[in-house]
C-alpha positions in Angstrom: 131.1 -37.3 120.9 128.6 -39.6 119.2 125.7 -37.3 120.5 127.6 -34.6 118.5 128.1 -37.2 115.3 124.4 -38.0 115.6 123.3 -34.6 115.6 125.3 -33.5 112.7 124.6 -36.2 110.8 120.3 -35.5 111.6 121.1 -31.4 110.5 123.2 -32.6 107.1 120.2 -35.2 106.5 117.6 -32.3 107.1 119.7 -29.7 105.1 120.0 -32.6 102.2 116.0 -33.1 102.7 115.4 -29.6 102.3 117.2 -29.0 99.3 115.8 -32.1 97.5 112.9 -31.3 98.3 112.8 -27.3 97.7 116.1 -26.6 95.7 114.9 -25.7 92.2 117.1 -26.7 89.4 116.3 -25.4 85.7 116.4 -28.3 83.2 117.6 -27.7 79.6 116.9 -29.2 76.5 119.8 -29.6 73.8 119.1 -28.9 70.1 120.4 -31.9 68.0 122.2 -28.6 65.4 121.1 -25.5 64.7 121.9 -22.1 62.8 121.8 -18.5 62.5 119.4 -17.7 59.3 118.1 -14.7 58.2 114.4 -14.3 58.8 113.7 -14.2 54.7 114.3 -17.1 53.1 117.4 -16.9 50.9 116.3 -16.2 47.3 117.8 -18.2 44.4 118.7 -16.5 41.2 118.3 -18.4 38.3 118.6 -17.7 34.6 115.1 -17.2 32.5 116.7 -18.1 29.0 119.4 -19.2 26.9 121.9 -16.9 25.7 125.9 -15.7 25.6 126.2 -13.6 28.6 127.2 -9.8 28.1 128.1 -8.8 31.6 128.2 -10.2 34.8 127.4 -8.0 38.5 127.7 -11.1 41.1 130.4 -10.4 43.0 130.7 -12.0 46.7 129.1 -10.4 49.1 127.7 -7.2 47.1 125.2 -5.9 48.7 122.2 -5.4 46.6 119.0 -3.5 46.1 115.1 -4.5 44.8 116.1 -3.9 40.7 119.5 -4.0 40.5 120.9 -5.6 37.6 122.9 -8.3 38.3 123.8 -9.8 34.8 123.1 -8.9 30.8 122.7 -11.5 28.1 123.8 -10.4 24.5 120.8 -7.9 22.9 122.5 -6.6 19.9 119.8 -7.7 17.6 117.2 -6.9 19.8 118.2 -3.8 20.3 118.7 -2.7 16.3 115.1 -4.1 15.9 113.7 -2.0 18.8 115.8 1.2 17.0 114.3 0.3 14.0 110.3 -0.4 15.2 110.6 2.9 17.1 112.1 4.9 13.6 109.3 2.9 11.9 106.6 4.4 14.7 108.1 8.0 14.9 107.8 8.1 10.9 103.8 7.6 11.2 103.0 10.4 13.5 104.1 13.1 10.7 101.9 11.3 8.1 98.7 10.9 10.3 98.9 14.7 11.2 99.6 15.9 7.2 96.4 14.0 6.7 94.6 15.4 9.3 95.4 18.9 8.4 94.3 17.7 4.7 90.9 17.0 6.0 91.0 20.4 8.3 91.5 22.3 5.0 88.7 20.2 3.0 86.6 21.8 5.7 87.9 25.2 5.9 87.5 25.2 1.6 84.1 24.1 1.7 83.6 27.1 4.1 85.2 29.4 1.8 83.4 27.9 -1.6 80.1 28.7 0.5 81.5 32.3 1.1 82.5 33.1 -2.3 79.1 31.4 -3.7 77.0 33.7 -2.0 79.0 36.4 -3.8 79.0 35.0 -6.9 74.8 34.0 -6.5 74.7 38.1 -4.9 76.6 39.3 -8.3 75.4 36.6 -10.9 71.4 37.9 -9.8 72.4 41.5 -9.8 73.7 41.3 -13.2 70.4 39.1 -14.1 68.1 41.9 -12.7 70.3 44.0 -15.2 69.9 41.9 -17.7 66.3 41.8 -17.5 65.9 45.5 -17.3 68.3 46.0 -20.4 65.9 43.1 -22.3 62.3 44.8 -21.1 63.5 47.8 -22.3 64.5 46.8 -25.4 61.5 44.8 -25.5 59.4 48.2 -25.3 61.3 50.0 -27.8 60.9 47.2 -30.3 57.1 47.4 -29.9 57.2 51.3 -30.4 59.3 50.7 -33.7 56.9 47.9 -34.8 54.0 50.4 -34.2 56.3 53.3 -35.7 56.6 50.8 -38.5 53.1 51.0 -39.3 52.1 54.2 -38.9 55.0 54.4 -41.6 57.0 57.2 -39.9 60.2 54.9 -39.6 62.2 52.5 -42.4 61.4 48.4 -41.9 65.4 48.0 -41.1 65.4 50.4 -38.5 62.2 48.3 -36.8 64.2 45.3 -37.3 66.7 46.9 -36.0 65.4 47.2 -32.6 63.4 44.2 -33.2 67.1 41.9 -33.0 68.4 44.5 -30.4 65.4 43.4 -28.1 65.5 39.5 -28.7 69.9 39.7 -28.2 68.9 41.6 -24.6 66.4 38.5 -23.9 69.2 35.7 -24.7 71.4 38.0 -22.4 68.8 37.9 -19.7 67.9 34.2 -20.1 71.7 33.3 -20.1 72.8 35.1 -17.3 69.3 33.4 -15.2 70.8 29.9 -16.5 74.0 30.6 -15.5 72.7 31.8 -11.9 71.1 28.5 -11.4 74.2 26.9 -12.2 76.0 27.8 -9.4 74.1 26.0 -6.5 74.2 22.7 -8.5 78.1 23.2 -8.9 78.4 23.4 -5.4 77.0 20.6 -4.2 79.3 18.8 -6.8 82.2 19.9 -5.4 80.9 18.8 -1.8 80.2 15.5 -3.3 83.9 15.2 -4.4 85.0 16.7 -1.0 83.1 13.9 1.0 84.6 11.2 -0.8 88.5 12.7 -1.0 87.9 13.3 3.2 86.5 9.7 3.0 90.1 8.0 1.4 91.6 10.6 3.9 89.6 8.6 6.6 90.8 5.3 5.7 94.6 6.4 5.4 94.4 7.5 8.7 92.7 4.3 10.0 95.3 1.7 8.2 98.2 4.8 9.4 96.3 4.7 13.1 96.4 0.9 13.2 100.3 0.4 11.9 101.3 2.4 14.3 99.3 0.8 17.2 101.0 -2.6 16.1 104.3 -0.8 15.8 103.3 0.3 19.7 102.0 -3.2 21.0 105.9 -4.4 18.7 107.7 -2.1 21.0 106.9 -3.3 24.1 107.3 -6.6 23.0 110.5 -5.9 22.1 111.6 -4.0 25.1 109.8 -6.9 27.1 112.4 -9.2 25.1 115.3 -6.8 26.1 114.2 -6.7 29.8 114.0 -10.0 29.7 118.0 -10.5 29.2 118.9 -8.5 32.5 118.5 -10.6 35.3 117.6 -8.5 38.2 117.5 -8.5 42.0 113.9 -9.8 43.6 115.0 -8.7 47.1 117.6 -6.6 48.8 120.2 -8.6 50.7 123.8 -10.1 50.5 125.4 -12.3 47.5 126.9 -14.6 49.5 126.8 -17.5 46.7 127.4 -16.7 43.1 128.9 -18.4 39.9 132.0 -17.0 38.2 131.6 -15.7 35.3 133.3 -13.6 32.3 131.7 -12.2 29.2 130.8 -14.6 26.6 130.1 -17.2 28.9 127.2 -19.5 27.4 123.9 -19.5 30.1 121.3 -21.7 30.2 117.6 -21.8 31.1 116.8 -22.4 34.5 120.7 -22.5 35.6 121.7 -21.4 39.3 123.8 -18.3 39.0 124.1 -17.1 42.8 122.0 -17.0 45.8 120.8 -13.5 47.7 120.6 -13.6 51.3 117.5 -10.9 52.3 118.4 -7.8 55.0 116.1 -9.2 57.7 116.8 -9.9 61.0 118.6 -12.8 62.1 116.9 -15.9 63.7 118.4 -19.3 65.2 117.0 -22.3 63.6 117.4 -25.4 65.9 116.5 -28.7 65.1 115.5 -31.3 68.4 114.5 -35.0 68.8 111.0 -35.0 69.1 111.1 -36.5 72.7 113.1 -33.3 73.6 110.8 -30.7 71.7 106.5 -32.2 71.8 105.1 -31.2 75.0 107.8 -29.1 76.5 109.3 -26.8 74.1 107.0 -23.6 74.1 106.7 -19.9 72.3 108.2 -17.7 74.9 110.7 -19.6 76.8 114.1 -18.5 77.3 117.8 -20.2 75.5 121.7 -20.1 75.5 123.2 -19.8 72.1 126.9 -21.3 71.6 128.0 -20.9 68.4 130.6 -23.4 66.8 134.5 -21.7 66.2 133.9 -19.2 68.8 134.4 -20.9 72.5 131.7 -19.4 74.9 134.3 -19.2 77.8 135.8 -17.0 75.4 133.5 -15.2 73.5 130.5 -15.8 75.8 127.0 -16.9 74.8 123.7 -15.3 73.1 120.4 -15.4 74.9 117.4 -16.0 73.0 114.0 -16.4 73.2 111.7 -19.5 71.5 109.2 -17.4 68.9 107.4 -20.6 67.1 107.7 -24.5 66.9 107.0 -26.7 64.4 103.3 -28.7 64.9 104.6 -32.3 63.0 107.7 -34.0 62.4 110.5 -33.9 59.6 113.0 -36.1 59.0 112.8 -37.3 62.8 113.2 -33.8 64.1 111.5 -31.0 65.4 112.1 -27.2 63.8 111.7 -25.0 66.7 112.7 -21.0 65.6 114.0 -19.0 68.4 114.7 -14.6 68.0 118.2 -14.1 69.2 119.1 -11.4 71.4 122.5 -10.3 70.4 124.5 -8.2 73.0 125.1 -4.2 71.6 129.0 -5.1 71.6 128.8 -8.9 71.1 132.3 -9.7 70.5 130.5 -12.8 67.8 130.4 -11.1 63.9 126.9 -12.5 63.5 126.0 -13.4 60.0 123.9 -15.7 58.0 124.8 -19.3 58.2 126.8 -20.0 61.5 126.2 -23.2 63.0 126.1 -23.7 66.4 123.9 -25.3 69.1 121.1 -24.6 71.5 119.7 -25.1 75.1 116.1 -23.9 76.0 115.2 -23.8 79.4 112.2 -25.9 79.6 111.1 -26.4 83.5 112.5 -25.6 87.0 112.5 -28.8 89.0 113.5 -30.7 92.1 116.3 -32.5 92.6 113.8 -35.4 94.3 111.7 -35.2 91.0 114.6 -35.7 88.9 115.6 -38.7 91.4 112.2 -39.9 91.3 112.3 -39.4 87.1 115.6 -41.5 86.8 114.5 -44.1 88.6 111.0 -44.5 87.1 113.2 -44.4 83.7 115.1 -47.4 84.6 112.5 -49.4 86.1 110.9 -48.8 82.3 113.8 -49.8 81.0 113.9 -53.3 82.4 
């Protein structure tokens, strides 16, 4: 019987040998708290003025896009003196383009003053070269009535006669030259005049041009000014923290009006002591989620997987970031903001190490 004993009690001392020595057993680390966050970092909206608020879009988990407006500030007088800049602007266009069809007719008359010069030069010579005919002619017959006059075969009134006829034909011809001559000098007076009326058109246009680029540059500040009263979504995400507010509500600068939470994917943010989390916390290990108000014998737990850990130390703990894993039908409504804690599986050991461990532990401790 005792041989028996002995034996059994030799195999139970091997078997326990064994599986001190060979039995691995996976050793966890506890997070001292962590969270499920979004990814993004939750972005703050915040008022960039002073004003009476209009109307308010935060609402309790709206969902939101990039641009959306959230809220308007009063604009009334913003928005007559925008009406009224842009009246002001449209009302120059019409008066720049009568004066530049002004100055396209100064060019098309001087075109048509050349056009009816060269008739009037064309007609003014012809009726010189008559003229001139008409005055050598009568020039000829008053020197045959002079000679007539002589010879005594006609009267001394009758040579006069032709004597005035021929000198009248000469003024005629002399006139009409003069009054040919005329006509190029007139010209170029009248382009004279029509340089400087298309100059004053010139500046008109410049002082029109330049009012109506500050009415431009006036516009934009003003719909700057009127863009600056909606406050808008930066991101796309959920309000899940927002002020309540009704029109005619006063708003200050810089005030805190809600808080979007981004559409990202959802992270667990664990905090550890840092003689948990230096030297054996690492990117790639594996972790149990149990998140607070839903019991995991119930609702079971979430695996994860460590994706980055803080270098230094904050407030005497460790930030180690871990990408959760959620189940397709995860019974858990995971959302932004659950607490909960976590254990990362940090090394498979012995039960003889761990032995060894404790002891060494309080041998240090004494």
């Amino acid at each position: 019987m005792s041989g028996v004993a002995l034996t059994i009690a030799l195999a139970l001392a091997a078997a326990w040998t064994v599986w001190a020595f060979k039995a691995p057993i996976v050793r966890y680390e506890a997070s001292d708290s962590a969270r499920l966050e979004v990814a993004g970092a939750p972005y703050v909206i915040q008022s960039d003025l002073t004003g009476k608020l209009f109307s308010s879009g935060l609402f309790l988990g709206r969902e939101v896009q990039v641009g959306d407006v959230l809220l308007e500030f009063e604009s009334r007088d913003e928005q007559l003196n925008l009406s009224m800049e842009r009246t002001h602007r449209a009302s120059l266009e019409p008066q720049i383009a009568a004066l530049r069809a002004q100055m396209e007719q100064e060019g098309l008359g001087r075109g048509d003053e050349e056009k009816v010069l060269a008739f009037s030069i064309g007609g003014a010579e012809a009726q010189y070269r008559q003229a001139e005919a008409q005055a050598l002619l009568a020039a000829e017959e008053s020197a045959r009535a002079n000679q007539l006059r002589r010879e005594g075969l006609i009267s001394e009134a009758e040579a006069r006669r032709a004597d005035a006829e021929s000198r009248s034909k000469r003024a005629a011809a002399d006139s009409t030259k003069v009054a040919v001559s005329r006509v190029q000098p007139e010209l170029l007076v009248r382009d004279r005049d029509r340089a400087v009326r298309v100059k004053e058109i010139l500046v008109d246009v410049t002082k029109l041009q330049s009012e109506a680029a500050a009415s431009s540059a006036n516009i934009r500040r003003l719909e700057h000014e009127l863009e600056k009263r909606q406050v808008r979504a930066q991101v796309s995400g959920t309000l899940t923290e927002c002020l309540i507010l009704r029109a005619g509500a006063h708003i200050y600068e810089g005030q805190q009006l809600g808080v979007i939470v981004p559409s990202s994917q959802l992270q667990i943010v664990a905090e550890f002591a840092p003689s948990a989390a230096l030297g054996k916390i690492h990117p790639g290990q594996d972790a149990i989620v149990k998140l607070q108000g839903f019991p995991w014998a119930q609702f079971g737990t979430l695996s994860a997987r460590v994706s980055r850990v803080a270098g230094d130390i904050r407030d005497g703990r460790v930030r180690v970031e871990l990408a959760v894993n959620a189940p397709a039908h995860s019974r858990i409504p995971l959302q932004h903001g659950l607490p909960g804690s976590v254990e990362i599986e940090v090394e498979h050991v012995t039960p003889a190490l761990l032995l060894l461990r404790s002891a060494g532990q309080i041998v240090g401790a004494r």
